[in-house]
N, C-alpha and C positions, 0 to 999 in steps of 0.2 A: 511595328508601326513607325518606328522614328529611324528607320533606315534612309528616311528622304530627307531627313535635317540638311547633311551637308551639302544636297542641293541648294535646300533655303540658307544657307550660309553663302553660296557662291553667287545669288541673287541679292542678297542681303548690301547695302553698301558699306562699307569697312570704314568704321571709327579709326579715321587714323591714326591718330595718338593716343589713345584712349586705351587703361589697362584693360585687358580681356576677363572674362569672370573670375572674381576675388576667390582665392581658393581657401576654405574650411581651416585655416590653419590659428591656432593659438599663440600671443602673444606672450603670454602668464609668465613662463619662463624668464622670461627677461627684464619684466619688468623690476623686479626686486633689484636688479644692478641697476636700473638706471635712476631711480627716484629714492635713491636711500641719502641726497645730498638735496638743498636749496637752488633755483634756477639750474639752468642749460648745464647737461652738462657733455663733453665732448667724448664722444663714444672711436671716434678714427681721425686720421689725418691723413693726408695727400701731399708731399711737400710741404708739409707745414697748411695748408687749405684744409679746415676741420669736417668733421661732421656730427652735430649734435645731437641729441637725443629727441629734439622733437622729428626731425628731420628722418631717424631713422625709426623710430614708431610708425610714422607716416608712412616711409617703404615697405617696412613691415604689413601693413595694412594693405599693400599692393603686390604682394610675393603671390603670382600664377603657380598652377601646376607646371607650365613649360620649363619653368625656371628651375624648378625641383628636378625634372626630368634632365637637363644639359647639363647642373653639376654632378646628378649622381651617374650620369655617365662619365664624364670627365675624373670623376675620383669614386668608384661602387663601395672602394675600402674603407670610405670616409664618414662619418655620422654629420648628417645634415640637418639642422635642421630652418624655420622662417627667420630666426634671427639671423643666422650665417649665410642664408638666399640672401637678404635684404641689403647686408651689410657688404658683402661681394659686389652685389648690383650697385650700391650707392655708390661705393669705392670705385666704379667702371663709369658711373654718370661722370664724375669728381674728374677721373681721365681725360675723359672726353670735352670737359669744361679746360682742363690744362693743357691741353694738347692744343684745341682750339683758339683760347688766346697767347700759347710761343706762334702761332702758323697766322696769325690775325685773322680769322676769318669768325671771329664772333657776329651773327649776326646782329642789326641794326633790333631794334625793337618795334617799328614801324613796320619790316619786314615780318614780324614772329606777328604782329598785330595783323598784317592783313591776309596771311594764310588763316589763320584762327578766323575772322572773319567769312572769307570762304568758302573753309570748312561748316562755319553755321550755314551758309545758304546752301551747300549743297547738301548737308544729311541731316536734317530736322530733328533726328534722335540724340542729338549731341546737346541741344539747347533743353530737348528735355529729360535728359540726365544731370543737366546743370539744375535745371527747374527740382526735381527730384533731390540732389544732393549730393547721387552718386558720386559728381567729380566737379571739379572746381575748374572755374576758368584757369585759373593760376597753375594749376596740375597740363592742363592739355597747353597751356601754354610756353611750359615749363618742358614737355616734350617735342614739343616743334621745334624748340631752340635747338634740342640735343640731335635732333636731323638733322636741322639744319649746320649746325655743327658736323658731324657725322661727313656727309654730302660737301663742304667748304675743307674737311680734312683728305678723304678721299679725292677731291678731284687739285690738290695742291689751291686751294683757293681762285679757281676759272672763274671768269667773267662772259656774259653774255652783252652781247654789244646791241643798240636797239635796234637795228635794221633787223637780225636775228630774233629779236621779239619781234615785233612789227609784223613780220613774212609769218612769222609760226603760229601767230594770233590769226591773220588771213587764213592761212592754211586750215587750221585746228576748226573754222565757219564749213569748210568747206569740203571734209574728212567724213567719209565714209566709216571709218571705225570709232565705234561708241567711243571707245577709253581716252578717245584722241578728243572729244567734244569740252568746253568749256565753262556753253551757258548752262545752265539748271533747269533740267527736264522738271515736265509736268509727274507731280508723283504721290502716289496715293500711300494713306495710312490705312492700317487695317489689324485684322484679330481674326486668328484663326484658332477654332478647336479641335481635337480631334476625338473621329466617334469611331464605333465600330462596324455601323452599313448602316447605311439609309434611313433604314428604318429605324433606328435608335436615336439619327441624327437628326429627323424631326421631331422627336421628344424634346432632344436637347435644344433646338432651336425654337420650341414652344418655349421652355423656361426659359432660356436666354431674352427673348421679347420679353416676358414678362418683371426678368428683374434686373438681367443685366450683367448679374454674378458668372461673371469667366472666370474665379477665384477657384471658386465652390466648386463649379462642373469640371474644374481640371484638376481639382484634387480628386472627386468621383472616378474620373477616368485614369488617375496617374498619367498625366499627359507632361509631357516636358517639351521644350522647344523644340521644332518654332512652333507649335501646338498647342500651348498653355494658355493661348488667349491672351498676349501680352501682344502690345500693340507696336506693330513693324512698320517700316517705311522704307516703301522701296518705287525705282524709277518707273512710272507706268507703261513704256518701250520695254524696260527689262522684262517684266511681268508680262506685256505680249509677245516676245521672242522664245522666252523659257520654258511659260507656262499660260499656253494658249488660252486654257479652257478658264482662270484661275482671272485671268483677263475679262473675257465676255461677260463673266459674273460678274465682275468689279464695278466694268464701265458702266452699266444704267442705274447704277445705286446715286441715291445722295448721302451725304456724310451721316451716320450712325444707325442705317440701312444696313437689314442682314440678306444675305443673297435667299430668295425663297426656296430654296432647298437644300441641301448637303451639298458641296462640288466633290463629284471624282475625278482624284490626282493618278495620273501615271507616272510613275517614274523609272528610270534605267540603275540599279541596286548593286550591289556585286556578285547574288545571286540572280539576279535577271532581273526584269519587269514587275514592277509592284504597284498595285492600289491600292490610294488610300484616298479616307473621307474627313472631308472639312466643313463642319457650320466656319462659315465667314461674314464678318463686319466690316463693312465698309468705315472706319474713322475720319478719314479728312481727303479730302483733294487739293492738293497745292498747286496752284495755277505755275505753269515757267518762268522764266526770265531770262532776259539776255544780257550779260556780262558786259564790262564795257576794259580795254587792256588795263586800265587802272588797276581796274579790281582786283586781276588775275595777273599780274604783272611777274608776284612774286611766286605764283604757283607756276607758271607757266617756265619760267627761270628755272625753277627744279628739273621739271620737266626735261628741258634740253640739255641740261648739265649731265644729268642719268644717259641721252642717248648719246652724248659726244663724249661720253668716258664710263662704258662701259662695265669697265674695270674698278669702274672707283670703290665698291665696298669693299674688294680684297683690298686696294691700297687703303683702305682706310684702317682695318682691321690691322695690315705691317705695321702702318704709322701709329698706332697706338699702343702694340707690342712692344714696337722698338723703344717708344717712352716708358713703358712700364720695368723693360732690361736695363734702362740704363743705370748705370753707376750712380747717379746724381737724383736719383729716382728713391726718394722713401715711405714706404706705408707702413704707418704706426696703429695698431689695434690697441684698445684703452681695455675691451671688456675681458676678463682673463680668461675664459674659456674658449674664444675665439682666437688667439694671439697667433696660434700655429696654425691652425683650422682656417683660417681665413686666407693668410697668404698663399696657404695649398693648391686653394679653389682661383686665384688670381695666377696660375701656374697655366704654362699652357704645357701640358704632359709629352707631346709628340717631340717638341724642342729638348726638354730635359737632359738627355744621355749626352747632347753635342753643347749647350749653350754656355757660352764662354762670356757672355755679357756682365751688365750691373745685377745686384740683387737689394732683392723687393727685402725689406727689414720691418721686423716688431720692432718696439719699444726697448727691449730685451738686447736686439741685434744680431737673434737670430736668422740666419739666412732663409732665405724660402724659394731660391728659383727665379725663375725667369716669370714675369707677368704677362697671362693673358686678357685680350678687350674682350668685347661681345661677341656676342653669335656676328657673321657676316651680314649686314646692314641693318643691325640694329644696334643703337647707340646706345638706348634703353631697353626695358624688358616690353617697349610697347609695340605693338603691331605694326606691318610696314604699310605703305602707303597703300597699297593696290593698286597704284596709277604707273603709267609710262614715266 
């Protein structure tokens, strides 16, 4: 049944900064080093730039399976585990923070405030994971710096001149391709579950009238995303490009309207053609709006900067290797289990046999290599934009 996920994942609009599902991993371990003293205490260091203990619980609390997955390919021989993800990752944010103010291109806070801003009009799911708890302003905010960071390292700190906005702004009115649009489509919330045919599916859409519980019937059916009945928001164009039929049902509903019967999905699988069935809720309709270059000033700047330098996340990724090699470059690890283990993973393996540069140091003074940045244009372990 949930072979068609990563379709609704490809429809879906992408949290851009936003961590991806928190992965099942335990914290316990580490605890006992860090709270056996009184206030903060400093668990790594960056040139002397710390990282404390709350700071790195909080990472902890954001270690993805991805992240599990790219160090234990980069070291298989190595025992990983969320504490040594987190601390790796902090220690690459920390980078990215250092790198960013030698090259000046910290951005302004006005800028980080008005992508953040946005990002709320364009994906509604952002505000109500804020609402929920899941993630803090201060966290998504906290990731757009390190793009933007990232993006101001990679393109040597470019500037966009206004005429260049101005024309790209006209343009982007007048662009035929979605990814190229600006203002914020009209876009419907909704709740899908999934049944097994029809006939089952108007059982389940009797009781869903009657109490509402998407909980309960999607633990009945073991149903998991995007089928769980957890409510999604997506652009009402995308939904009629994609999924035609999924569309027709939507439009004549008013907000907390179920479509009067099961919709059958087609979709294209990697063994072929599959159907499947959906009770669907109508949750909300969000009327459009059209942007004014204000608004989008700073999104729209990204934007150009990406297609007038191509290139820029391999140069960003050199540019931040090259800091992690150099001589004058030190990483101190405080937690003792970590000390070697960590600078391992800040290794970048291919360079190894030839790199003649600085080396990354414990506390101790042991050598560790040459240090590698992030995955290629990601400055964080957070998702990329999905935009041009």
């Amino acid at each position: 049944m949930y072979a068609l996920e990563g379709d609704y994942e490809a429809l879906t609009p992408t949290h851009r900064y936003l961590p991806r599902a928190i992965a099942a991993l335990s914290a316990t371990a580490v605890l006992p080093i860090l709270f056996g003293c009184q206030g903060h205490r400093i668990v790594a260091r960056l040139n002397g730039e710390a990282i404390n203990d709350d700071q790195y619980l909080d990472r902890i609390e954001r270690v993805v399976p991805a992240e599990f997955e790219q160090m234990s390919q980069a070291h298989p021989e190595l025992p990983i585990d969320a504490g040594a993800v987190a601390l790796v990752t902090a220690l690459r944010e920390k980078a990215v923070d250092v790198v960013a103010k030698n090259k000046n291109v910290v951005p302004m806070p006005d800028t980080v405030d008005s992508i953040y801003r946005y990002d709320l009009l364009l994906d509604a799911g952002i505000e109500a994971l804020i609402l929920k708890h899941s993630v803090a302003p201060e966290e998504i905010k906290k990731n757009i710096r390190l793009s933007l960071e990232a993006l101001g390292i990679g393109t040597d700190g470019a500037k966009v001149d206004a005429k260049e906005l101005d024309d790209a702004f006209k343009s982007a009115k007048t662009s035929p391709v979605p990814t190229d649009k600006l203002d914020i489509p009209e876009r419907y919330g909704l709740k899908l579950l999934g049944v097994k045919n029809t006939v089952e599916g108007q059982l389940v859409l009797g009781r869903l009238k009657a109490t509402g519980d998407f909980k309960t019937e999607a633990l009945q059916e073991s149903d998991k995303a995007p089928f769980d009945g957890t409510e999604r928001i997506f652009p009402a164009d995308q939904i009629q490009r994609q999924l035609p039929v999924l569309y027709d049902a939507l439009k004549p509903l008013t907000p907390g309207q179920f479509a009067p019967s099961p919709v059958t999905l087609t979709a294209q699988t990697p063994t072929g053609p599959q159907t499947f069935y959906a009770v669907v809720q109508l949750t909300r309709k969000m009327p459009s709006r059209v942007v004014t270059l204000n608004e989008v000033s700073a999104e729209l700047t990204q934007r150009l900067l990406k297609r007038k330098f191509p290139q820029w996340q391999q140069h960003f990724v050199q540019s931040l290797n090259d800091f992690l090699v150099a001589k004058d470059t030190v990483v101190e690890v405080d937690i003792e289990r970590y000390k070697t283990l960590v600078p391992a993973f800040l290794q970048t393996p291919a360079q190894l046999p030839s790199q003649q540069g600085g080396q990354v140091t414990t506390p101790g003074g042991m050598p560790s290599g040459s240090g590698a940045p992030p995955a290629a244009g990601s400055a964080t372990s957070s998702p990329s934009t999905g935009k041009p």
